[in-house]
C-alpha positions in Angstrom: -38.1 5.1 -8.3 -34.3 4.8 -7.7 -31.6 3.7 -5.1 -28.4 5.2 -4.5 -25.1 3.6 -5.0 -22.9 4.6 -1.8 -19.6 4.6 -0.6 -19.0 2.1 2.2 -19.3 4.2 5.8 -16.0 2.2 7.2 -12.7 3.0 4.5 -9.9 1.1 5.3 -7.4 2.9 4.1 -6.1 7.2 4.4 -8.5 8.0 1.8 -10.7 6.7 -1.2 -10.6 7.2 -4.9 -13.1 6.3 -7.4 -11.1 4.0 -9.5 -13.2 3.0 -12.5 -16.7 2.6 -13.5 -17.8 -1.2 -14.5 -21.2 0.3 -15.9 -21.8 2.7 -18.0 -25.2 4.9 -18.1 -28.0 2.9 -19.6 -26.4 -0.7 -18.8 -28.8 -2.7 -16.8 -27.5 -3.9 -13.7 -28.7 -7.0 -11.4 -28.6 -6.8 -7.6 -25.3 -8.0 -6.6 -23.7 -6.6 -9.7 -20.1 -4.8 -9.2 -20.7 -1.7 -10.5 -17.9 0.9 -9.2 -14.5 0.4 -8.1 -13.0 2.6 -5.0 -9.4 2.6 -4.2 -7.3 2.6 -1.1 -3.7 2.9 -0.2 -4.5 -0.4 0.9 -7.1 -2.3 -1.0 -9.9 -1.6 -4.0 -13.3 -2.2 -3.3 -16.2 -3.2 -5.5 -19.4 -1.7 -4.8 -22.2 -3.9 -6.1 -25.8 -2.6 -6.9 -28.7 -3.3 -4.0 -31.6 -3.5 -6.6 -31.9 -4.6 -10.0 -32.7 -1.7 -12.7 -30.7 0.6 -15.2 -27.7 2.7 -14.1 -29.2 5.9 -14.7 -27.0 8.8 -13.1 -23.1 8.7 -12.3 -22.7 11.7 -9.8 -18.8 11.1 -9.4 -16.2 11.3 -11.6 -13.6 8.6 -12.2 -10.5 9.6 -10.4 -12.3 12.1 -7.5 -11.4 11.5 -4.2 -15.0 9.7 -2.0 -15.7 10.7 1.3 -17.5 7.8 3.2 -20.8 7.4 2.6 -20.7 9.8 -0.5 -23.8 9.1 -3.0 -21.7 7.5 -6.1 -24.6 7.4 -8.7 -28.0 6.3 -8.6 -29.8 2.6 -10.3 -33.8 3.3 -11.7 -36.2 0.8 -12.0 -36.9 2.5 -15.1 -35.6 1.3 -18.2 -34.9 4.9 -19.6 -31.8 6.5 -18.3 -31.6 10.2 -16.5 -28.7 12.0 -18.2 -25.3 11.4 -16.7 -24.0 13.9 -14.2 -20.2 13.5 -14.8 -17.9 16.3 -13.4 -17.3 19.1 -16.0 -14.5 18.8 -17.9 -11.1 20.6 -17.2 -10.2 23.8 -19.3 -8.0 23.4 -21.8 -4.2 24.6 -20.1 -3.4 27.7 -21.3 -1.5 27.1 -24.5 -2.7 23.8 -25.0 -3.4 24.5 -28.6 -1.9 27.7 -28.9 -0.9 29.9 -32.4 2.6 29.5 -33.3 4.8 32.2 -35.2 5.7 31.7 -38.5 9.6 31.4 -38.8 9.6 33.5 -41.8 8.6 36.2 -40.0 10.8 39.5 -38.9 11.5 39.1 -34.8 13.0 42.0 -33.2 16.9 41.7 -32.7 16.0 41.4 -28.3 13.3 38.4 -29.3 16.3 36.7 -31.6 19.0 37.1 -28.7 16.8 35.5 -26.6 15.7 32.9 -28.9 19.6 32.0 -29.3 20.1 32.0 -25.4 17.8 29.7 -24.9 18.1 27.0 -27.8 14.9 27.6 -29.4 13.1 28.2 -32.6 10.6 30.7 -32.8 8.0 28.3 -34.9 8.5 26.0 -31.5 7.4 28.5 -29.1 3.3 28.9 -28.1 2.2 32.5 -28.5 -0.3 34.5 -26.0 -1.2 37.0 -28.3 -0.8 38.1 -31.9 3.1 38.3 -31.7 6.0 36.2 -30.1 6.7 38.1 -27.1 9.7 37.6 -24.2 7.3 36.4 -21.6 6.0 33.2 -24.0 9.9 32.4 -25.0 10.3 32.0 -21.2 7.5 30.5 -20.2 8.4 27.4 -23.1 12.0 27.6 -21.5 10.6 26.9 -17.9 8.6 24.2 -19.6 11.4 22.6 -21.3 13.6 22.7 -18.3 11.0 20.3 -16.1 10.4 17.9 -18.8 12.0 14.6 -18.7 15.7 14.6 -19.9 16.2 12.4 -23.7 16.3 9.2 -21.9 13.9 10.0 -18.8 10.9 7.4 -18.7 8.3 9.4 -16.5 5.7 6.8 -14.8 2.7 9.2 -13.2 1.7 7.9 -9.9 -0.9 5.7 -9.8 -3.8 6.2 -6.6 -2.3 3.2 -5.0 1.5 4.8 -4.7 0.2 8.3 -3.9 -2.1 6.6 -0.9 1.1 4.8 0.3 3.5 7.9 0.3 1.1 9.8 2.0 0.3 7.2 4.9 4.3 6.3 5.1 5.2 10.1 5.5 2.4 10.6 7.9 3.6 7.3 10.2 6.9 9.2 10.1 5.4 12.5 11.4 3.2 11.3 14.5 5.2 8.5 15.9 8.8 8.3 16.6 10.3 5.1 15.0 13.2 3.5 16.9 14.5 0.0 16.0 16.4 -2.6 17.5 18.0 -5.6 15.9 18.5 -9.2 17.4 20.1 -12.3 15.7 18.0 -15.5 15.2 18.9 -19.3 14.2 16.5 -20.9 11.8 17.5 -24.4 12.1 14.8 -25.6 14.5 12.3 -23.9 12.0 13.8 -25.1 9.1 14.1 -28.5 10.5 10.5 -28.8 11.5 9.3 -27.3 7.9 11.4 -29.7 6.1 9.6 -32.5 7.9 5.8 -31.2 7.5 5.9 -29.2 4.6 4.7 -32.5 2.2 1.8 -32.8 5.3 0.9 -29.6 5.1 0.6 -29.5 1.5 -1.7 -31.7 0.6 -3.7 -29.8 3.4 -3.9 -27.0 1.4 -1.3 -24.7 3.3 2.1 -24.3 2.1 4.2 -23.6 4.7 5.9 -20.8 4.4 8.4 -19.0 7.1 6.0 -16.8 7.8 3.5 -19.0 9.6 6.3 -19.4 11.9 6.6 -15.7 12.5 3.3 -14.9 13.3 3.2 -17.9 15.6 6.0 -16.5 17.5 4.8 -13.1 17.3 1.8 -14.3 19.4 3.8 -15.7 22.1 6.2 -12.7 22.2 3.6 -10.7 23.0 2.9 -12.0 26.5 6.0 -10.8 27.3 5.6 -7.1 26.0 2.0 -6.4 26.0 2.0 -2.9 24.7 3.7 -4.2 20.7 -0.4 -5.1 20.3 -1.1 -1.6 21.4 -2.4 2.0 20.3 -1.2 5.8 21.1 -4.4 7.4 21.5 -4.2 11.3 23.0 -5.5 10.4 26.4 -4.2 6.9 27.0 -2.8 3.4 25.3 -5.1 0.5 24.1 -4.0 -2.8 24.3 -6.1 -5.5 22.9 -6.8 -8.8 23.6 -6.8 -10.0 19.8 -4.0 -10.0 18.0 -4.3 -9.2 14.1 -1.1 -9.8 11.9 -1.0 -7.7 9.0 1.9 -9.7 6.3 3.0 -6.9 3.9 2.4 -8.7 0.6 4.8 -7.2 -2.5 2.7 -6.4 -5.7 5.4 -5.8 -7.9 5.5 -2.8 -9.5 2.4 -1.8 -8.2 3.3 -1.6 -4.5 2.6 -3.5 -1.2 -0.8 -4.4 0.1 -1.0 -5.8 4.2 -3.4 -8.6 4.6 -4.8 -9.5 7.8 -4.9 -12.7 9.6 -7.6 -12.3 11.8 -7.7 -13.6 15.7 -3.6 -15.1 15.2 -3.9 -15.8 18.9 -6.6 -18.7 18.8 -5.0 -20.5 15.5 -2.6 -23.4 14.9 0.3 -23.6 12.9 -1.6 -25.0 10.0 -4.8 -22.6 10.5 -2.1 -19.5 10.3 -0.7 -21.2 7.1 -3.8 -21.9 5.5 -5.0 -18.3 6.2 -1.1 -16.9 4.4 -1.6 -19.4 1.7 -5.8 -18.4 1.0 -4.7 -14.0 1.9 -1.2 -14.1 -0.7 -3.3 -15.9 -3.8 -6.2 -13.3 -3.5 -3.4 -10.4 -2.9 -1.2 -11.3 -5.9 -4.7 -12.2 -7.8 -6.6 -8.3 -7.2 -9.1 -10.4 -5.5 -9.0 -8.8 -1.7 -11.8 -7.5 -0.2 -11.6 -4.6 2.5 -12.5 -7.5 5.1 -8.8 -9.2 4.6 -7.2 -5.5 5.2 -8.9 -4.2 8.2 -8.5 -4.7 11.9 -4.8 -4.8 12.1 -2.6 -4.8 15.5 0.6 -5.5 14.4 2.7 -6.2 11.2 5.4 -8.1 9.9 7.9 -7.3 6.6 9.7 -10.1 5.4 11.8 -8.0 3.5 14.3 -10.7 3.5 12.4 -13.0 0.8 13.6 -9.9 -1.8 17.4 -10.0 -0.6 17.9 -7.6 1.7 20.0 -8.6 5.1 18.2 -5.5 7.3 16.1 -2.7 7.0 15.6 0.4 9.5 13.0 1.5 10.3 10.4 -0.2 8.5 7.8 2.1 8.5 5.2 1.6 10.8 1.8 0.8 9.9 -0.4 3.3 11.8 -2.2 3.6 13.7 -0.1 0.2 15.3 2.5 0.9 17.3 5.2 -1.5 16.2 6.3 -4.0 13.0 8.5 -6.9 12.9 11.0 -7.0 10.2 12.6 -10.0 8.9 16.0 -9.9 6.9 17.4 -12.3 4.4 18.1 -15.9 6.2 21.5 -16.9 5.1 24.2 -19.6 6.5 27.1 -17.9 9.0 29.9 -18.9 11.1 28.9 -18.3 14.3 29.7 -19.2 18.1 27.8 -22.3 20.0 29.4 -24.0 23.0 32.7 -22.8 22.3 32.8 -24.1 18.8 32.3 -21.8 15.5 29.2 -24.1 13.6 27.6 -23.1 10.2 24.4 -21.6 11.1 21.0 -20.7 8.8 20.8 -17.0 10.7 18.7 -13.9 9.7 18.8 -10.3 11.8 15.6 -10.0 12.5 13.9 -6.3 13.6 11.7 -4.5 15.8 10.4 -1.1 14.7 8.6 0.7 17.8 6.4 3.7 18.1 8.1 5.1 21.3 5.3 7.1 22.7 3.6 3.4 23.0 7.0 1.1 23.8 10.4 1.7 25.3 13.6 -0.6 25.0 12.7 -2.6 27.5 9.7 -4.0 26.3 11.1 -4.1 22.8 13.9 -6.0 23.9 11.8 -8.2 25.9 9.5 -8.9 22.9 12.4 -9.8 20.4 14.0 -11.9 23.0 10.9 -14.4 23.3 10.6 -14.0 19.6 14.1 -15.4 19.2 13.5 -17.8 21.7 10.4 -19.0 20.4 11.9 -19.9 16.9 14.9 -21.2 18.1 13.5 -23.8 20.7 10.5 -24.8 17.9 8.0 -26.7 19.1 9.0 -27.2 22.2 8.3 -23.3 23.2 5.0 -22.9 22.1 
């Protein structure tokens, strides 16, 4: 008897890839087990075994894209292992290990020409047939021209990066991005952080700039309903919970967007609990597709990696808007007819405008602003 091992029915993410196998054929597995890795654009997920046995088939290769639900491999109560299905492997590339001509050997004045034309030896060149012919001294031309440059590192993409481009290109296609840009004062945030931060701490919360953001983003949404909405073919969805997604920086490796769940009924400390708990497991591998799905909204800090604005940040379908939030610095600015020093940032709305117009947009980052600049006594 045997159970199958199956991809989850609900991917969060554009699509899945088989990442690695954590068992091999004949390893014994206990129920709960991780056994298979899938990744996302968004997160990898562990799939553990339902049953204690052996892992006796692996029906998918590493590296093959998973529909939902897909049948991964199978785990027998049997302590014998069925033969491993793996994919058949790839054909060797034509001229992989090809025949080489010997460079003592006569070429025809048209084959040496060419050979001098294009910089190369004839001993360098991989051979179809028997003899050297113009097509194969071509051929190792066109491949020599699309390798990397002397000096050229060439990375390959990695399923993570590939998953992103393809979402980020596809946000670009379906829903016209249009941003607009406000100004906001950070001294009544700053001032209040300062003062709590210690508090808060030995909470277990550190209290980032962020909490602050997705509080205001809450309130700004009661004045511009539609930023927690959807484009959907017959009509627009607005719901009731709001779900902050924090674009999270994984170094080389990309950006993953967290969730914090229900922002709407938590405090201050609750959001910056949730940050503090969502950015260790992000920066650790340790997500699990519940801390990535759900999400009505989004906010880049970009400003915590130096840059003053961004536009458009991307939006994170199938949402229809994303805060951005540029680097906070001090500036001379204008209040009650005096020029003051000022901690200021530009801070961004990025709006799908079949779902929002400037009105609402406008009206969302003026609360926003408001909200941060008038802390606590706004909220």
């Amino acid at each position: 008897m045997s159970t199958d091992i199956v991809a989850p029915a609900d991917q969060e993410g554009t699509r899945a890839v088989l990442k690695t196998w954590l068992k091999k054929v004949g390893d014994a597995v206990r129920v709960d087990d991780p056994v298979v890795e899938l990744e996302t654009d968004k997160v990898a997920v562990e799939i553990a075994a339902t049953s204690d046995g052996v892992l006796s088939e692996i029906l998918v290769e590493e590296g093959a894209e998973v529909e939902p639900e897909t049948v991964l491999g199978r785990i027998s109560e049997s302590a014998a292992p069925v033969a491993e299905k793996r994919a058949p492997a790839a054909p060797p590339k034509q001229g992989a290990a090809p025949a080489k001509v010997s460079e003592a050997a006569p070429l025809p004045p048209g084959i040496r020409r060419l050979l001098e034309e294009h910089g190369l030896q004839a001993g360098d060149i991989p051979v179809a047939g028997a003899r050297l012919t113009r097509e194969d001294i071509l051929a190792e031309a066109a491949r020599r021209a699309k390798a990397p440059a002397a000096g050229v590192r060439s990375v390959p993409h990695d399923t993570m990066r590939k998953r992103i481009a393809e979402h980020m290109a596809r946000s670009l296609q379906v829903a016209p991005h249009v941003t607009a840009v406000f100004e906001a004062d950070f001294g009544a945030i700053a001032a209040h952080r300062d003062a709590h931060r210690a508090k808060f701490a030995e909470a277990g919360a550190n209290l980032t700039f962020t909490a602050y953001f997705v509080a205001a983003s809450v309130a700004a949404m009661e004045a511009a309903p539609a930023v927690n909405g959807r484009w959907l073919e017959d009509r627009i969805e607005l719901y009731d919970d709001i779900n902050i997604g924090i674009g999270t920086a994984l170094g080389e490796k990309g950006l993953i967007v967290p969730v914090i769940q229900r922002a709407q009924s938590l405090s201050l400390l609750e959001i910056a609990k949730g940050l503090t708990e969502l950015t260790e497991k992000a920066r650790a591998g340790k997500l699990v597709q519940a801390d990535v799905q759900g999400g009505t909204f989004s906010i880049s800090n970009h400003g915590v990696s130096g840059s003053l604005l961004a536009a458009p940040i991307i939006i994170n379908q199938p949402q229809s808007a994303i805060l951005g939030v540029g680097k906070l610095e001090k500036r001379a600015v204008v209040r009650d007819d005096t020029i003051q020093i000022r901690p200021m940032a530009y801070v961004s709305l990025t709006i799908d405008h079949r779902v929002i117009d400037a009105f609402q947009t406008n009206a969302w980052l003026t609360r926003f602003v408001e909200v941060l600049e008038t802390w606590p006594a706004e909220i």
